[in-house]
Kinemage of the C-alpha trace (Angstrom):
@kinemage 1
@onewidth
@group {chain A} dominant
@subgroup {mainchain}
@vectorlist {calphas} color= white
{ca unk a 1} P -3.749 -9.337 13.084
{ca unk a 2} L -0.092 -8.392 11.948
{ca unk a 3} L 1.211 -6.204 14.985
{ca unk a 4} L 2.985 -4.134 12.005
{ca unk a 5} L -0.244 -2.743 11.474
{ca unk a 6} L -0.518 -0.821 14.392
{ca unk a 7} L 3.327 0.585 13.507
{ca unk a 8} L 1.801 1.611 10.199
{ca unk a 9} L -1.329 3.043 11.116
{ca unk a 10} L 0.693 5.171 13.725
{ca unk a 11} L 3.069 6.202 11.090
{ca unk a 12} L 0.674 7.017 8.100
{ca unk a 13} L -1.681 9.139 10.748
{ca unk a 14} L 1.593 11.208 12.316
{ca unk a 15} L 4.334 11.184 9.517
{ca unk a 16} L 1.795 10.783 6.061
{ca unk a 17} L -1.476 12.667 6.453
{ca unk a 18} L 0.365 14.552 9.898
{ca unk a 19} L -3.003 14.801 11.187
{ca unk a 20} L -3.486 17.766 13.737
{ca unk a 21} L -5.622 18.138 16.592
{ca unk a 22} L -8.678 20.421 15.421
{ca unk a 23} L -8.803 19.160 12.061
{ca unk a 24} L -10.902 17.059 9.624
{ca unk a 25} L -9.034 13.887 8.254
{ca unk a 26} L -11.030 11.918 5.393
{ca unk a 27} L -10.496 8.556 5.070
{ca unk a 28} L -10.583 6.618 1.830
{ca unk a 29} L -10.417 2.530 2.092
{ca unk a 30} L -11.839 -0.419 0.471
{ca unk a 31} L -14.755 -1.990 2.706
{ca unk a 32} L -12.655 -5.137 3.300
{ca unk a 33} L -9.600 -3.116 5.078
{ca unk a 34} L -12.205 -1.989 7.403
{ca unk a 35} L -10.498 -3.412 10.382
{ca unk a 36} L -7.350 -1.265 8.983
{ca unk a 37} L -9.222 1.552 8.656
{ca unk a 38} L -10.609 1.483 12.138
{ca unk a 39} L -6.763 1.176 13.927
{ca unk a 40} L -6.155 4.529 11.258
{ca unk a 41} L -9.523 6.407 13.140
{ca unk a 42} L -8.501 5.473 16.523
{ca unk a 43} L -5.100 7.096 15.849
{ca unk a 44} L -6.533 9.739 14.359
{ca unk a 45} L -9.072 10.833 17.556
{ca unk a 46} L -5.661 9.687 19.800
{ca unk a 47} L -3.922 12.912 18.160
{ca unk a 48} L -6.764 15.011 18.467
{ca unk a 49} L -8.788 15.194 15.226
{ca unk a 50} L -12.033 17.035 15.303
{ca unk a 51} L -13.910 14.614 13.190
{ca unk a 52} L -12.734 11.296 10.814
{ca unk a 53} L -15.143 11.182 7.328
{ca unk a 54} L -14.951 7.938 5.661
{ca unk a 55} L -15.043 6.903 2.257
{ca unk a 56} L -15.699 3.358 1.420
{ca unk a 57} L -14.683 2.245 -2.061
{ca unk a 58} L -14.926 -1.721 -3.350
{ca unk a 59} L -13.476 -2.285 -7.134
{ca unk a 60} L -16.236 -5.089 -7.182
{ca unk a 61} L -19.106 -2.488 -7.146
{ca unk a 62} L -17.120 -0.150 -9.674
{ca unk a 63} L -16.559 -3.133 -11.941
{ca unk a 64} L -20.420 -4.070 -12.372
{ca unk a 65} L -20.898 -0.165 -12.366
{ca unk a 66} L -19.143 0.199 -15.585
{ca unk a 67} L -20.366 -3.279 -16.658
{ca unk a 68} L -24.009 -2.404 -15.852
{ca unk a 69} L -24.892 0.715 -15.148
{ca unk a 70} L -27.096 3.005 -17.392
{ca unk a 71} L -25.140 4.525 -20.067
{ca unk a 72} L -25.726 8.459 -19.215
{ca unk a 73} L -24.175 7.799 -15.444
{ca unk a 74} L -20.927 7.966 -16.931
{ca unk a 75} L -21.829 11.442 -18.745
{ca unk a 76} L -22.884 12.913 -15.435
{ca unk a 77} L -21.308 13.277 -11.816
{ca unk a 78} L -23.577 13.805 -8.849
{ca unk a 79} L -23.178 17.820 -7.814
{ca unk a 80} L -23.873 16.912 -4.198
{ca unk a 81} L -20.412 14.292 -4.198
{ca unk a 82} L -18.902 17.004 -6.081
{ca unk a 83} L -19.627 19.850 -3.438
{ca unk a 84} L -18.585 17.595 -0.581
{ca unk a 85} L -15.114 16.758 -1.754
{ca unk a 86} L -14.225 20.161 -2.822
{ca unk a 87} L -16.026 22.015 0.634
{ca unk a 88} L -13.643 19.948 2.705
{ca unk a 89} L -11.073 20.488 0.867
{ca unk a 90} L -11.413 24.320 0.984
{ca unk a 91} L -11.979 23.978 4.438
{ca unk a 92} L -8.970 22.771 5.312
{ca unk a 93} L -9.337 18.409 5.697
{ca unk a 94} L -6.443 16.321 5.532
{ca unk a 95} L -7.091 13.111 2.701
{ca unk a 96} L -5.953 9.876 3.666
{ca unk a 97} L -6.134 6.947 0.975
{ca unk a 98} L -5.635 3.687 1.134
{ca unk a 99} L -4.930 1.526 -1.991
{ca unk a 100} L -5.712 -2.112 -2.156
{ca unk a 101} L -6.851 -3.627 -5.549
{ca unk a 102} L -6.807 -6.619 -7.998
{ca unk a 103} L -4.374 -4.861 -11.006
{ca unk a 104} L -6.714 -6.595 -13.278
{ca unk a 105} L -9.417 -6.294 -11.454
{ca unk a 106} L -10.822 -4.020 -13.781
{ca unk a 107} L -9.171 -5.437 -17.192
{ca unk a 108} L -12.402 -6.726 -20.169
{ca unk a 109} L -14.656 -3.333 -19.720
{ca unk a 110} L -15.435 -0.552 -21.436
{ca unk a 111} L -12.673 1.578 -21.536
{ca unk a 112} L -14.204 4.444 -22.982
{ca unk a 113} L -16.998 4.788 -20.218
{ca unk a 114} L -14.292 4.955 -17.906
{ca unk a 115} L -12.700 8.051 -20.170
{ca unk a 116} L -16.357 9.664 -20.013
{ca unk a 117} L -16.483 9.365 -16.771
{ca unk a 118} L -13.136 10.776 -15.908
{ca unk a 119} L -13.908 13.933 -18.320
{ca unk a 120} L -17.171 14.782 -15.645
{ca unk a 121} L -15.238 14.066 -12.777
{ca unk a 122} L -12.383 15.950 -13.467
{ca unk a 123} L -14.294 19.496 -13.757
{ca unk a 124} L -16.458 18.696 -11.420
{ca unk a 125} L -13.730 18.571 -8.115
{ca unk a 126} L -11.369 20.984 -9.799
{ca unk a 127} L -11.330 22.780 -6.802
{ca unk a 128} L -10.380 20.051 -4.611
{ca unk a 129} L -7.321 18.493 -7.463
{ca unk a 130} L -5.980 22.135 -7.565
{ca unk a 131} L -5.781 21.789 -3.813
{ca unk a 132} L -4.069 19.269 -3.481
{ca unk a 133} L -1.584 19.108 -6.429
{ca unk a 134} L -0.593 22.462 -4.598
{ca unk a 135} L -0.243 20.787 -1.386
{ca unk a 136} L -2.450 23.386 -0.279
{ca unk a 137} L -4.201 20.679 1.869
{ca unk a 138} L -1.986 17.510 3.695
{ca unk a 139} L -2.880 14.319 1.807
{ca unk a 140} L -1.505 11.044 1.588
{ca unk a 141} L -1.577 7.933 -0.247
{ca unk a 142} L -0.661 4.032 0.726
{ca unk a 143} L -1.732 0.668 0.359
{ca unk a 144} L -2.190 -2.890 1.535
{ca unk a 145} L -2.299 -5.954 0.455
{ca unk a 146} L -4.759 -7.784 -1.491
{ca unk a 147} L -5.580 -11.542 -2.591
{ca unk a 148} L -5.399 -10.861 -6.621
{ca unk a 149} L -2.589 -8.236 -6.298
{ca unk a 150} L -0.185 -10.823 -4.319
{ca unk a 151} L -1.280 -13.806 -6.518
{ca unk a 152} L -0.149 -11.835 -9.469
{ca unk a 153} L 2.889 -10.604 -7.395
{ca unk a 154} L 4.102 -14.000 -6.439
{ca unk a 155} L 2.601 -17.042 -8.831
{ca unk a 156} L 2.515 -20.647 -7.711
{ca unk a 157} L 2.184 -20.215 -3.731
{ca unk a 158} L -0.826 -20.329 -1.598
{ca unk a 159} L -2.860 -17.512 -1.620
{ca unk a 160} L -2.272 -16.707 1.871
{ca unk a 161} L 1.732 -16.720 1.370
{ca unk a 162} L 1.516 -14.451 -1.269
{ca unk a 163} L -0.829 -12.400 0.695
{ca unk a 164} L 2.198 -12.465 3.534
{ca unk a 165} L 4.816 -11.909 0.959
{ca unk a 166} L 3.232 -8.990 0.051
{ca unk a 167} L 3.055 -7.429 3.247
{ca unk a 168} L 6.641 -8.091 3.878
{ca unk a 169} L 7.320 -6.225 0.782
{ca unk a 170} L 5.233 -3.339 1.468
{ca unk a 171} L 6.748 -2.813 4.780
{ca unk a 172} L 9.735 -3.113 3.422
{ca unk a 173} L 8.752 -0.562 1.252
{ca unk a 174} L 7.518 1.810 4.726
{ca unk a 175} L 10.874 1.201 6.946
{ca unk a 176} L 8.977 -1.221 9.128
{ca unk a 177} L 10.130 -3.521 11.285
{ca unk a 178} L 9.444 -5.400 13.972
{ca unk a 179} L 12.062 -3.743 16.481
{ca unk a 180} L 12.295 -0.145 14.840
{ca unk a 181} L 10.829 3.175 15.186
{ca unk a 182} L 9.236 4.321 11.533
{ca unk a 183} L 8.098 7.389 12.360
{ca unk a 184} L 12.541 8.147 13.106
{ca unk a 185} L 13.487 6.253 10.423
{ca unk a 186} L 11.277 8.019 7.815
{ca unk a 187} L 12.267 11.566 9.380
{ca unk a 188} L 16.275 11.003 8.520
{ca unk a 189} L 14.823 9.496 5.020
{ca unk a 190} L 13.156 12.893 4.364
{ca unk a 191} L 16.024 14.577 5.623
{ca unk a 192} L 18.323 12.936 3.199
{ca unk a 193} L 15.278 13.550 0.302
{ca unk a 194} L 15.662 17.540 1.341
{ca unk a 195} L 19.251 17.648 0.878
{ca unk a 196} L 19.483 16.091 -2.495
{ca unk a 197} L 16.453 18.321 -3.941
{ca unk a 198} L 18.113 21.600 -2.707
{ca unk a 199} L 21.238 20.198 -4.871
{ca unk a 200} L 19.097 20.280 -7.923
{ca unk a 201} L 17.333 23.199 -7.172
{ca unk a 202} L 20.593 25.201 -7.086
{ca unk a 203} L 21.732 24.095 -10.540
{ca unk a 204} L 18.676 25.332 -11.991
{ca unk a 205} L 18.900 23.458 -15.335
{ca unk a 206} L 17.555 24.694 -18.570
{ca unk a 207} L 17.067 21.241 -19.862
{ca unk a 208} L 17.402 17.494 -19.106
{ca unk a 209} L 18.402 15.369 -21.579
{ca unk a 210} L 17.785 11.428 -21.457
{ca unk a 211} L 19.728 8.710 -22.913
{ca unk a 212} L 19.647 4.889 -23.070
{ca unk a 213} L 20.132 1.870 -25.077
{ca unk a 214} L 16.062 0.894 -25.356
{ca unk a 215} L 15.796 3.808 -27.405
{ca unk a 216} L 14.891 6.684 -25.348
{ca unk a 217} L 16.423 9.889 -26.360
{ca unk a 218} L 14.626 12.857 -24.835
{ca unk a 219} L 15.187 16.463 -24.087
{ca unk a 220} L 12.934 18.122 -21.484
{ca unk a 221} L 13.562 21.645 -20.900
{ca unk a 222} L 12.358 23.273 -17.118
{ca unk a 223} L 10.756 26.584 -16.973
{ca unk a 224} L 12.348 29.553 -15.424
{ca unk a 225} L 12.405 29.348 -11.407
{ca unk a 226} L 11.459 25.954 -11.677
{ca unk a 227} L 12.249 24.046 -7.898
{ca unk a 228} L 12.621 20.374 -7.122
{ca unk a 229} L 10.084 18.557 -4.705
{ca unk a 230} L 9.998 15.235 -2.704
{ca unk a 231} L 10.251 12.999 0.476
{ca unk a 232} L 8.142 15.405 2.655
{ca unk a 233} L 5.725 18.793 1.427
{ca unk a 234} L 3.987 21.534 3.676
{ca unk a 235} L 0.957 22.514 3.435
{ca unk a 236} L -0.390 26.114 3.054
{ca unk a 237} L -0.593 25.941 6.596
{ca unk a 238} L 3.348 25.389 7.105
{ca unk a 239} L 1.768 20.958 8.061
{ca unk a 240} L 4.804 18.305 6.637
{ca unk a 241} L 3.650 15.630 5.386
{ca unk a 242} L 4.180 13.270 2.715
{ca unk a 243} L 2.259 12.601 -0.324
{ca unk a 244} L 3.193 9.541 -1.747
{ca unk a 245} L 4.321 6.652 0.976
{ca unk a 246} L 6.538 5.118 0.375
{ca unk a 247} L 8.448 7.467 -2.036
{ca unk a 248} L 12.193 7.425 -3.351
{ca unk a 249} L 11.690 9.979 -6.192
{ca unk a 250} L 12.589 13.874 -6.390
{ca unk a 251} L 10.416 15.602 -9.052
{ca unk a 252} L 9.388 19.448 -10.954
{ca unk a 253} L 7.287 19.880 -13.503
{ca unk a 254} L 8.402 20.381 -17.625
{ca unk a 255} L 8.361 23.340 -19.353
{ca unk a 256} L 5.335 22.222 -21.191
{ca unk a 257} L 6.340 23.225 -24.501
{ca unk a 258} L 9.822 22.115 -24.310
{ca unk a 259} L 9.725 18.136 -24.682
{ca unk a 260} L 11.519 16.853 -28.052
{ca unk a 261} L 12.296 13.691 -28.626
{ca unk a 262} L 11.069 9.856 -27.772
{ca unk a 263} L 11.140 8.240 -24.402
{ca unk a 264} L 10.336 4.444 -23.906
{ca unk a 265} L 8.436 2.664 -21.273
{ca unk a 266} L 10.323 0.689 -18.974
{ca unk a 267} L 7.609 -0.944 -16.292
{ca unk a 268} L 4.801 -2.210 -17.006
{ca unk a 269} L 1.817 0.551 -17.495
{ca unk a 270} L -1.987 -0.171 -15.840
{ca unk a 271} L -4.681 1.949 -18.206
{ca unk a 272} L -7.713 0.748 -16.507
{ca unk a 273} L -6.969 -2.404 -15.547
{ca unk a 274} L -5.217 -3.533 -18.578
{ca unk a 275} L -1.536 -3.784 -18.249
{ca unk a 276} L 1.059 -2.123 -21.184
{ca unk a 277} L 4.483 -3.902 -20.610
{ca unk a 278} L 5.938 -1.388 -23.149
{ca unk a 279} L 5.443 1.699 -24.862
{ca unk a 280} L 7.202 4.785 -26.480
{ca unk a 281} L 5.743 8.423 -26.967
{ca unk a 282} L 7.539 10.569 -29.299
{ca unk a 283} L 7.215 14.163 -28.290
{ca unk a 284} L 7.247 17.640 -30.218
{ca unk a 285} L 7.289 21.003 -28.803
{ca unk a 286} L 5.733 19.245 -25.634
{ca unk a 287} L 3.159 17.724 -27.281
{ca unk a 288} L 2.695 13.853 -27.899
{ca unk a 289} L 2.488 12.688 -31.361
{ca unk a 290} L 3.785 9.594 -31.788
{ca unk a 291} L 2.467 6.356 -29.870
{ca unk a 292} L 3.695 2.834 -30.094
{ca unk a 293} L 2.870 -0.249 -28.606
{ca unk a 294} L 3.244 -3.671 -29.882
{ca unk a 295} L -0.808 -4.614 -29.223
{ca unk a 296} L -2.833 -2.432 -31.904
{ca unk a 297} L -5.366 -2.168 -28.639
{ca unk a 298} L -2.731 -1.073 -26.263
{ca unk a 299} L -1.654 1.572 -28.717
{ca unk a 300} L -5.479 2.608 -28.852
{ca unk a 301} L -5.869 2.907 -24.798
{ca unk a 302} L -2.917 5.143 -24.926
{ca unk a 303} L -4.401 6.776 -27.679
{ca unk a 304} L -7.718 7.526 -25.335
{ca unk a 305} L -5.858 8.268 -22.429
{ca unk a 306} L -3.831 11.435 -23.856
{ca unk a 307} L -6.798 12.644 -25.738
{ca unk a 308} L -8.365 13.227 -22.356
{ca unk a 309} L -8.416 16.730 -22.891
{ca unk a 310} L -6.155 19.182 -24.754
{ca unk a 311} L -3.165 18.432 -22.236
{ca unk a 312} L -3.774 15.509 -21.402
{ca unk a 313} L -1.053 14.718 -24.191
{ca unk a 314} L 1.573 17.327 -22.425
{ca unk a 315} L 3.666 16.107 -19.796
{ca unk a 316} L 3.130 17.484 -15.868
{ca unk a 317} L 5.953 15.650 -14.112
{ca unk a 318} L 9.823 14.791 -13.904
{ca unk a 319} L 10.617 12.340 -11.302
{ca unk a 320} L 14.222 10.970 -10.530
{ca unk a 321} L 14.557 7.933 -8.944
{ca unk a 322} L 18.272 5.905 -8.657
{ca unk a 323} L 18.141 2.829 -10.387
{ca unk a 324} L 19.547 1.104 -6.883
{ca unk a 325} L 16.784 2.426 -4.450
{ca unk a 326} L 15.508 0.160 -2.027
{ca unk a 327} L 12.355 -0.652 -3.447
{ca unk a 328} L 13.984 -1.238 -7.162
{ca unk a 329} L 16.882 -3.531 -4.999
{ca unk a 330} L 13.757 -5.781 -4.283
{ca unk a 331} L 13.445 -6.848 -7.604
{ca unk a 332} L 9.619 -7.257 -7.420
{ca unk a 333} L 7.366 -5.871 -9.825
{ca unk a 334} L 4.372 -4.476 -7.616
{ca unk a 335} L 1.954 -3.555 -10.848
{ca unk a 336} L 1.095 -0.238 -8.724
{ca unk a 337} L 2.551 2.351 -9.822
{ca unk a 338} L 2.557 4.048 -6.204
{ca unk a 339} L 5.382 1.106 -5.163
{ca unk a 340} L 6.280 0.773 -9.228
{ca unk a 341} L 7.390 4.624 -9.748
{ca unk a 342} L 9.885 4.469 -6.602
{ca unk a 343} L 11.854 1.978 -8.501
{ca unk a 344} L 12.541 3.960 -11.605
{ca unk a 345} L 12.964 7.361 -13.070
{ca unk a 346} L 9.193 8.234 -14.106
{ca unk a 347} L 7.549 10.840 -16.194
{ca unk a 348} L 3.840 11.766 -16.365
{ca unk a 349} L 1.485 12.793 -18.830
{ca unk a 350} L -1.237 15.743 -17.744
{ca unk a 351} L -1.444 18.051 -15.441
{ca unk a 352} L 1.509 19.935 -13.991
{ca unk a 353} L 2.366 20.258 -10.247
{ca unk a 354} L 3.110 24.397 -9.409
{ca unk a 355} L 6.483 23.396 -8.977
{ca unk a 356} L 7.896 27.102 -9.966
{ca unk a 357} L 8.301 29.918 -7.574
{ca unk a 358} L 5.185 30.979 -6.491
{ca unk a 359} L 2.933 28.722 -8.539
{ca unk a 360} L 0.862 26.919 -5.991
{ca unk a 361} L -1.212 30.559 -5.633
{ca unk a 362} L -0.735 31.722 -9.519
{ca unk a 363} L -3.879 31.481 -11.396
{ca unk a 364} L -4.286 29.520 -14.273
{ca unk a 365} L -3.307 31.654 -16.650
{ca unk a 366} L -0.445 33.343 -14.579
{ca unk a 367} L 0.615 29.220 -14.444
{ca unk a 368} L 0.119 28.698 -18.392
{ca unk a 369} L 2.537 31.620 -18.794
{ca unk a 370} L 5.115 29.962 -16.401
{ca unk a 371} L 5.323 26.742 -18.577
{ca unk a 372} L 3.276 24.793 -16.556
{ca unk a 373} L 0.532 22.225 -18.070
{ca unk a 374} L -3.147 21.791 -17.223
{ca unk a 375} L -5.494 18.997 -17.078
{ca unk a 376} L -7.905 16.619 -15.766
{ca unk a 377} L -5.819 14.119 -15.645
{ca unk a 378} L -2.182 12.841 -14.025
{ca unk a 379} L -0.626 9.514 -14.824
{ca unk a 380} L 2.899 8.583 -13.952
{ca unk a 381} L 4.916 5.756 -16.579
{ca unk a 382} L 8.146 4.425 -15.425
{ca unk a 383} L 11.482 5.369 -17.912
{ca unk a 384} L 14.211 4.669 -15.605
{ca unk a 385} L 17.273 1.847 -17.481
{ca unk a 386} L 19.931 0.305 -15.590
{ca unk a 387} L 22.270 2.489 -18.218
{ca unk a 388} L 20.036 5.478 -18.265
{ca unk a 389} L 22.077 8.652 -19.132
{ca unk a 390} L 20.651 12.070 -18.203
{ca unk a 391} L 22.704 15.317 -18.716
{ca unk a 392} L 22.074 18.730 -17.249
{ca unk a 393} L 22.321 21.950 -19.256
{ca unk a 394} L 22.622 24.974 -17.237
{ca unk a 395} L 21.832 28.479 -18.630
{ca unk a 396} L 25.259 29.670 -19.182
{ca unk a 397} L 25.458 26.169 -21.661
{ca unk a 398} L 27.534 24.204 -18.724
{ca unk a 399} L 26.700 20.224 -18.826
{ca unk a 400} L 26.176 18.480 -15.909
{ca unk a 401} L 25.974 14.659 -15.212
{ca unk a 402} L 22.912 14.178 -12.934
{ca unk a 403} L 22.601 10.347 -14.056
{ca unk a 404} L 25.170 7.825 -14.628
{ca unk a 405} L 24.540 4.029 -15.148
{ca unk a 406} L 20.864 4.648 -13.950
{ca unk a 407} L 21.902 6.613 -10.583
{ca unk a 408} L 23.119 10.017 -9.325
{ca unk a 409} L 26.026 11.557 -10.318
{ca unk a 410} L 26.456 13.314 -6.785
């Protein structure tokens, strides 16, 4: 086995879920990372968990599910699953998942089982999302590698050197290495994250607006006492931890009403299992309601995917990433948007994170009336250009240059 492993098992169980002693950690892993998973539980009881819940997951079982399965499963979601997820959730868990699938592995199906299926799920664990896209609860999410995703990474080697190359990249990705302390270097990496998102938070911008040669020409406007996030969060009960490993990107949410103009893909985009190299949305008042896409079918997943539910079609995030971060310097394409989205500025369609000043315990309403956008749904698409231009407006009408050439102006 790699010895890196047991540096990244360490690291995801103390620096990204940051589990504590007394506390439930859930696990989430495919069934053939089960050796993985067991180095993550051992960590976990070595720090002093109370008790490790497992999910198993395979993407060959969900495949024939959607292929196979009766066709009022996917109007339905079991209550009992339901109650689970959302009980440990409000009792405090941790949620560790690890990613580690074919990108086309579930490309040829029914997409619109998949959208029914979604629209069950969604209400059904709304207590548990709302948890978590609060950072009320610690939660985490990483990957490894697997045979189809390295393949399709690196074409025409063996399997098992692509397999290898992707590992490299990923701990590349992590700050691993085989003579280093993660866990440090990822603490001065959050540190630096901290500083930069206090900067923006102090300018308190009215609007963004977005420039570059593909096309994209978009002004997103920030509701009032709006805050930037990123690198590390804390947890209702004052737990760091980070969300999204590994992560480059500082993000708030929209004012959900006040998106005008048209933005344009710039990394490929996976809608289950089928892969969008480009796109554009055109936006009005916050609302989508323009999509192209050069493949009429493309244009009609798209189509599906914002009509999830009413605002499904609003966007929830803004994410700045420089165009010369470490994981964009490795000139990969990972077709995951986990690795994909620290490589480029991103936006995402759906639902808001409570990134204004006491959001994360505003009701929904009290949220709505901040700016902020609901939904069942979250997906992140990459925007960032190599000449991306985006230009600050403060409320007394001063213009500040937060990109230039694709990176920070400060």
């Amino acid at each position: 086995m790699d010895p890196r492993l047991e540096k990244y098992a360490k690291l995801l169980i103390s620096v990204g879920i940051n589990a504590q002693p007394g506390q439930t950690l859930v696990i989430r892993c495919p069934v053939d990372k089960a050796p993985f998973a067991r180095m993550l539980v051992s960590e976990a009881y070595r720090v002093g968990v109370r008790d490790v819940v497992m999910w198993w997951g395979d993407q060959f079982i969900s495949r024939e599910t959607v292929l196979h399965a009766a066709d009022e499963v996917f109007d339905t979601y079991r209550p009992w699953k339901a109650d689970e997820m959302n009980t440990l959730a409000r009792e405090g868990a941790a949620f560790l998942s690890i990613d580690s699938s074919d990108p086309d592995g579930m490309a040829g199906i029914d997409h619109s089982r998949m959208i029914r299926q979604s629209r069950v799920f969604g209400p059904a664990v709304k207590e548990y999302r709302e948890l978590q896209m609060a950072d009320k609860v610690q939660w985490c999410i990483a990957a490894l590698p697997e045979k189809n995703w390295a393949k399709k990474m690196f074409p025409g080697v063996p399997e098992e050197v692509a397999e290898a190359k992707l590992m490299d990249a990923i701990c590349a990705t992590m700050r691993i290495t085989a003579d280093n302390d993660p866990v440090e270097a990822w603490r001065a990496h959050n540190a630096a994250l901290n500083e930069r998102k206090a900067k923006l938070t102090a300018f308190n911008f009215k609007s963004l607006h977005y420039v570059n040669s593909l096309g994209t020409d978009l002004v997103i406007e920030l509701p009032e006492g709006h805050y930037w996030d990123g690198g590390n969060s804390v947890s209702a009960k004052g737990i760091p931890f980070n969300a999204n490993m590994p992560t480059e990107e500082i993000f708030t949410a929209p004012k959900r009403d006040g998106v005008n103009g048209r933005v344009v893909s710039t990394k490929p985009f996976d809608v289950g299992g089928v892969i969008i190299p480009r796109f554009a949305f055109t936006f009005r008042d916050g609302r989508i309601v323009g999509v192209e896409a050069k493949d009429p079918r493309h244009r009609e997943l798209l189509e599906a995917e914002i009509a999830l539910d009413e605002g499904a079609s609003y966007l929830g995030e803004v994410a700045l990433v420089p165009y010369d971060s470490p994981i964009s310097k490795m000139d990969v394409l990972f077709y995951d948007t986990l690795f994909d989205e620290n490589a480029s500025c991103h936006l995402a369609f759906g639902a808001s994170y409570p990134n204004v000043r006491g959001g994360a315990d505003m009701t929904e309403d009290q949220r709505k009336a901040a700016g902020l956008n609901q939904s069942i749904t979250h997906e992140d698409f990459m925007v960032g250009s190599r000449n991306l231009s985006i230009v600050g407006t403060t409320h007394d009408g001063r213009e500040i240059p937060v990109f230039v050439d694709g990176n920070f102006a400060f």
